[in-house]
C-alpha positions as CSV (number, residue, x, y, z in Angstrom):
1,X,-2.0,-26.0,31.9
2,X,-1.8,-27.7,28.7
3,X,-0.1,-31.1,30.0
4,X,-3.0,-31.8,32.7
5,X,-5.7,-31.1,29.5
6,X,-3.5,-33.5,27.5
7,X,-3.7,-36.3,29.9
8,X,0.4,-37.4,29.0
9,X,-0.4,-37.8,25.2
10,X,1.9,-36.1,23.4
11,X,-0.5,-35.6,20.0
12,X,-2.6,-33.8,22.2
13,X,-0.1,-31.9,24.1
14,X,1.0,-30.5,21.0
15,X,-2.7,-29.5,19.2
16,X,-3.2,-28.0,22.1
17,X,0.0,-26.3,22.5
18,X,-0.2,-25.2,18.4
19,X,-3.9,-23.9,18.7
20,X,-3.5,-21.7,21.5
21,X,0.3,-20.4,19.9
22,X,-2.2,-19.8,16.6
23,X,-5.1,-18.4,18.6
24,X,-3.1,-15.9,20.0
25,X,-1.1,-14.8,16.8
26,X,-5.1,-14.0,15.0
27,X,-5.6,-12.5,18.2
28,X,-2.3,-9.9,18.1
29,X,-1.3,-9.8,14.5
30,X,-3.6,-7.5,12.3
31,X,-4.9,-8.7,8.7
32,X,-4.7,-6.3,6.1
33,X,-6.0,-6.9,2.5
34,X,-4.1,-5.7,-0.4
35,X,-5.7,-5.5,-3.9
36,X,-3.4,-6.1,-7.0
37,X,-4.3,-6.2,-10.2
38,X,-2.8,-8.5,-13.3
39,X,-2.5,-4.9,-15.6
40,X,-0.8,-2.9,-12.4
41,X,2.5,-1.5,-13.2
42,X,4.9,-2.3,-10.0
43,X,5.9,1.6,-9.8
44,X,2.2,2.7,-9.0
45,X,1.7,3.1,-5.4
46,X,-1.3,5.3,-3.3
47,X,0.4,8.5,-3.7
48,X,0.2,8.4,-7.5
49,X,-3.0,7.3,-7.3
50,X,-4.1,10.3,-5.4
51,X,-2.3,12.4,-7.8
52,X,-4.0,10.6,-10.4
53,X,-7.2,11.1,-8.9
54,X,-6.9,14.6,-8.5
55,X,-5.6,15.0,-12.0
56,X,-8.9,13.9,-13.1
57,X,-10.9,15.5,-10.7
58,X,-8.8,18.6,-12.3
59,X,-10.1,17.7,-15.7
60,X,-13.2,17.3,-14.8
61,X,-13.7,20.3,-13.4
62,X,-11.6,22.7,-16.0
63,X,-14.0,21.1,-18.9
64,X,-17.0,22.7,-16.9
65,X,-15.7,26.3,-15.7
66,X,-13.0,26.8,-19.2
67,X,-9.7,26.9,-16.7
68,X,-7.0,24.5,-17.4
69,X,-4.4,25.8,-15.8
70,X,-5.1,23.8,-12.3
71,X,-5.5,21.0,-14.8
72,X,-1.8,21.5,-15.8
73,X,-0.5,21.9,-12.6
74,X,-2.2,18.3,-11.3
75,X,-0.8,16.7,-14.9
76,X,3.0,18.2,-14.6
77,X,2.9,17.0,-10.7
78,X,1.7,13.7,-11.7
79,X,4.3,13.2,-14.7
80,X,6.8,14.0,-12.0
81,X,6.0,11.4,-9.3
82,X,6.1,8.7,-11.8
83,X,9.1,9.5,-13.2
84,X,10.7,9.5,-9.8
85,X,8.8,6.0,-9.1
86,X,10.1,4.5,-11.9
87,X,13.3,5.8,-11.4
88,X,13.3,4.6,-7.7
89,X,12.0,1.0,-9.0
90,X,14.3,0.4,-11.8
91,X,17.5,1.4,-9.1
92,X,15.6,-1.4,-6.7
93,X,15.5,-4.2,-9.6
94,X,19.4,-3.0,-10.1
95,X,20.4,-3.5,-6.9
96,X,19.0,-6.9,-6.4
97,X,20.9,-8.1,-9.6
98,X,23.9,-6.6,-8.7
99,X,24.0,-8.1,-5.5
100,X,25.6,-11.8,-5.5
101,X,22.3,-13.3,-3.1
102,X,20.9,-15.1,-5.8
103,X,17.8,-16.0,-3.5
104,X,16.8,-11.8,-4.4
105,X,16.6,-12.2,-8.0
């Protein structure tokens, strides 16, 4: 298929051969877009952020009726999960300088 359309030169046997290999990987592989910001801590990942939100939400919503105590609940949960995340990413950053694959550092 590709050597008849390349009529035996090999420049064109392999742009041909490359664009349909690339073709086919836009085609299979998905794209996803990840936003990072310079002031984002590297422990903060969606599920913090949800708590986060609803924390907020929380607030925001005890300020108007006078009851906190959801409030509280939403603000010990979220204290929680980031001291596990931190916990789990300072054992990951341990790890990789423990190891002797200096490439990981």
């Amino acid at each position: 298929m590709f050597r008849i359309a390349s009529d035996n030169n090999i420049d064109e046997y392999a742009d041909s051969v490359s664009e349909f290999i690339r073709t086919c990987v836009e085609d299979v592989v998905p794209i996803a877009t990840i936003k990072t910001f310079p002031n984002q801590k590297p422990w903060i990942d969606g599920s913090i952020r949800v708590k986060l939100k609803a924390r907020t939400t929380a607030f925001n919503q005890g300020k108007v009726t006078g009851n906190m105590t959801e409030y509280k609940q939403c603000n010990y949960s979220l204290c929680k999960a980031i001291k596990q995340a931190k916990r789990q990413y300072r054992d990951k950053v341990e790890s990789q300088f423990k190891g002797s694959d200096t490439r990981g550092m």
